[in-house]
ROVEX-363805 format. One record per residue (C-alpha): x, y, z. Coordinates in steps of 0.25 Angstrom, whole numbers, plus 5000, padded with zeros to 4 digits. Example, Ala and Ser with C-alpha at 12.3 -4.5 7.8 and 13.67 -1.06 7.14 Angstrom:
2
504949825031
505549965029
***
This chain:
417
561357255351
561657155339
561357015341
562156945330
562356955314
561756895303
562756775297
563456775283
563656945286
565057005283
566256955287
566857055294
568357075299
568857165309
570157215308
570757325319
572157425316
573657415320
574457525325
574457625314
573157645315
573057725328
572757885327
572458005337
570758005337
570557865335
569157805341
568957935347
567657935339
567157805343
567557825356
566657965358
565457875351
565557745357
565557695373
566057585368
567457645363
567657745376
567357615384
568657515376
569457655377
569257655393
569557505393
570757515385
571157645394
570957575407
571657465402
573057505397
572957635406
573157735394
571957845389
571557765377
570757885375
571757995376
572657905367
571857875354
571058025355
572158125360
573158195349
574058195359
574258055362
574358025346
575858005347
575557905359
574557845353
575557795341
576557725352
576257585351
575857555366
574657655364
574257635348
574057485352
573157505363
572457605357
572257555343
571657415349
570757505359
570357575347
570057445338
569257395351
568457515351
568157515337
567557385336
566757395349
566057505341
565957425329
565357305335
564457365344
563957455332
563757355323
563657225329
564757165321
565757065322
566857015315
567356885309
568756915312
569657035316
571157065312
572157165317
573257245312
574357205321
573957245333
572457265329
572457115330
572357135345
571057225344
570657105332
570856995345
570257075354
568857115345
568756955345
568956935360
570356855360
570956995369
570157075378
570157215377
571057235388
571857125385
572057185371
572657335376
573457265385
574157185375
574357275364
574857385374
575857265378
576357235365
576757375359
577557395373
578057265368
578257295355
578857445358
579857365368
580357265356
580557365348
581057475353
582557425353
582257385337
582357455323
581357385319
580157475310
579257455298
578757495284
577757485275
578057405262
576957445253
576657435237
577357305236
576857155237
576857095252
577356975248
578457035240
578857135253
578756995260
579656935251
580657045252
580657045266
581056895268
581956895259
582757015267
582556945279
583156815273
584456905270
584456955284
583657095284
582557075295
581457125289
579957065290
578557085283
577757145295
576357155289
575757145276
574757225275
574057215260
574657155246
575757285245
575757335259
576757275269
577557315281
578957265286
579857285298
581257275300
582257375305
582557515298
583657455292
583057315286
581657375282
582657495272
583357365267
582157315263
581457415259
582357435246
581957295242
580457315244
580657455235
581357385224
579957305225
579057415223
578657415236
578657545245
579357555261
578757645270
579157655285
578157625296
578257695307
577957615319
578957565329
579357435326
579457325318
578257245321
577557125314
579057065312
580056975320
580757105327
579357085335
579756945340
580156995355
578957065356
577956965350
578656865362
578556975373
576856995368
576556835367
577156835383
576056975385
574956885377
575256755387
574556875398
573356875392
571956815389
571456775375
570156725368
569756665355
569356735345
567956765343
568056785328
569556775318
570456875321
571556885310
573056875315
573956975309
575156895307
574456755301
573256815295
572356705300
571356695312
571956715328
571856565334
570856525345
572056475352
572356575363
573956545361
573856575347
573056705350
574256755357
575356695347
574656775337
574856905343
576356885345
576456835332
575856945327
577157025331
578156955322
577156925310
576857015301
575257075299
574557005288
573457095285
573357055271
573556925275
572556945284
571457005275
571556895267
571256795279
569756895279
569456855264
569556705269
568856725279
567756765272
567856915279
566957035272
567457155279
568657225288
568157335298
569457395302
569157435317
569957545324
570857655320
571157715306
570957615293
571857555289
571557425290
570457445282
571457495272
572257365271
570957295269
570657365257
571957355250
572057195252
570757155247
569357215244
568657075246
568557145261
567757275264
568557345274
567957465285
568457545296
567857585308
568657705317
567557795319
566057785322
565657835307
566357705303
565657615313
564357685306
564757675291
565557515294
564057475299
563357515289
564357435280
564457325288
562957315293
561557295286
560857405291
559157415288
559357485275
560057355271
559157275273
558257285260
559557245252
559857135260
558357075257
558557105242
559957035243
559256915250
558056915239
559256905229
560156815236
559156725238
558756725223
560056715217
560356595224
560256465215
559456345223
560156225228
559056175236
558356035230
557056025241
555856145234
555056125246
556256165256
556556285245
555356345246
555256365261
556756405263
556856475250
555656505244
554856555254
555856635262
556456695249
554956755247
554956825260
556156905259
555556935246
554356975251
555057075263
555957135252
554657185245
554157215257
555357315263
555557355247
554257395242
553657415256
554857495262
554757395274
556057405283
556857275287
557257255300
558557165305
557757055309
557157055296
558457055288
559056945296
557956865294
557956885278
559656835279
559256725288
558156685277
559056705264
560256645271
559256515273
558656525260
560056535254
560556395261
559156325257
559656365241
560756295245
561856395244
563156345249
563556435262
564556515256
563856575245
562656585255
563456655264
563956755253
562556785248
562056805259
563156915265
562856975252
561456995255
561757045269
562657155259
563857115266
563457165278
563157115291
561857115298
561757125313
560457085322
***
């Protein structure tokens, strides 16, 4: 059972897949491994009636599970599943979760503000919403890639200025945006965004979501949201359509989620809020990756993983986590941290006992485990951090470089006790 983790560790985000992201087979190997993920597929089952098994496993249900009244559910029962793994295997736990589009419901519910049950109930409700709104529509969607978002941006309000409704419905990355309008506004556009540079390509989904043709449902789900109970965060979770952290105020948790439905997905914007926030790493939790994908193509100041079968729980770990064979590095990095740290501190006699002589201990375990072949155990590790972490305030380093050498002597991973 792990107890806590060691401070200044890496700042980690989760981040949990939209629709899109659902296939035949998905979770079926976490769920023959783990108790933990047969027990959220009974829950969700028992909750919204359906075999949440049969629908994610069975090649026969595939085309049903592509209907947005069961992708929904069974995505956000799959994202659930994944991280109950993940935390119980590791001990770890974010700083913030995110999203995309209706990942932001498994987002809230991973930081408590939705129960489980709560969670199924609601997304089931919104894509029977969302499949009523629409169904008398010709709304749709395409991708507009290899041309500047805020150029496709541009575009866009300026068509809709002369009376063609078209709307930006998520940017995804620097030269990868989507739009809705109808058949015939998203073609009228398209020309223009061609003469760009940029590329159109079709989305086949079943509306035109993220946009103002959602207004009527995003008024129908804020009277579904009125039903049910909401918490505070326990950690940030990013909205999709400001890009910032979700409220504490319970009103707001729920105008959120109905504004997410008109506004479009700031993912970009969104992975900019993480560098800000000082956020080291996005584990994409749940099906397929491609969340880790957009990730990587809008910044490599963030180390991106994915984590859909238990292989990747096991090679995340070792990614994320010190483990014993670590622990040698970690002690060299301390000697040097500690070494490299120019001395602020006036008072020699209070430098010797909180510098000096502590500084001399690790020395003398490094030669011990080095030369000796002596093994460190956690306890150990964690007092050597504890000691350089004080060693390094009694130099007198100011907090954020202290707090940046001292995750680079913990290798930017996180140690959990």
């Amino acid at each position: 059972m792990h107890e806590g983790k060691f401070p200044y560790t890496n700042s980690l985000c989760f981040a949990f897949p939209g629709v899109g992201s659902q296939y035949s087979g998905m979770s079926k190997e976490l769920y023959e491994q783990y108790s933990i993920v047969r027990e959220t597929f009974e829950e969700a089952s028992d909750t919204l009636h359906m075999d949440m098994r049969q629908l994610c496993f069975d090649r026969e249900e595939e085309e049903k599970l592509h209907k947005l009244e069961y992708s929904k559910p069974a995505l956000v029962c799959s994202g659930i599943a994944c991280y109950r793994v993940f935390a119980e295997e590791t001990g770890l736990q974010p700083a913030a979760t995110m999203g995309y589009s209706l990942g932001e419901y498994t987002a809230l519910c991973c930081a408590g503000v939705i129960s489980f049950k709560d969670t199924l109930e609601i997304v089931h409700k919104r894509a029977l919403i969302i499949n009523e709104t629409t169904a008398g529509t010709e709304g749709t969607m395409a991708w507009v890639i290899n041309l500047d978002c805020r150029k496709v941006e541009e575009i866009c309000s300026e068509a809709l200025s002369e009376g063609i409704v078209i709307y930006v419905s998520a940017v995804d990355a620097p030269a990868k945006t989507s739009i809705s309008g109808t058949m015939a506004s998203i073609q009228k556009v398209a020309s223009r965004l061609e003469d760009s540079g940029g590329m159109v390509i079709p989305i086949p989904m079943s509306g035109p979501f993220h946009s103002l043709f959602m207004k009527e449902a995003a008024d129908l789900l804020r009277g579904i949201l009125d039903q049910y109970s909401f918490s505070k965060p326990r950690w940030e979770v990013v909205a999709n359509w400001n890009a910032l952290p979700y409220p504490d105020e319970i009103g707001s948790i729920k105008d959120n989620l109905s504004l997410q439905l008109i506004h479009p997905v700031r993912w970009r914007n969104s992975i900019e809020y993480l560098l800000t926030a000082g956020i080291d790493s996005v584990v994409e939790l749940g099906p397929k990756t491609v969340l880790t994908y957009l990730t990587a193509i809008n910044t490599d100041r963030l180390k991106s993983y994915s984590v859909d079968k238990p292989a990747d729980v096991v090679t995340v770990r070792q990614a994320l986590l010190l483990e014993q064979n670590d622990y040698l590095r970690v002690l060299k990095h301390s000697l040097a941290a500690v070494a490299a740290t120019k001395n602020h501190n006036a008072d020699m006699t209070n430098y010797v006992s909180a510098v000096s002589e502590p500084y001399q201990q690790i020395k003398g375990l490094y030669h011990d485990c080095n030369h000796q072949q002596r093994e460190l155990t956690t306890p150990q590790i964690h007092d050597v951090l504890r000691t350089v972490n004080s060693i390094l305030t009694a130099k007198g380093l100011p907090e954020d470089e202290r707090i940046r050498r001292m995750r680079k002597v913990l290798c930017y991973k996180s140690l959990v006790y």
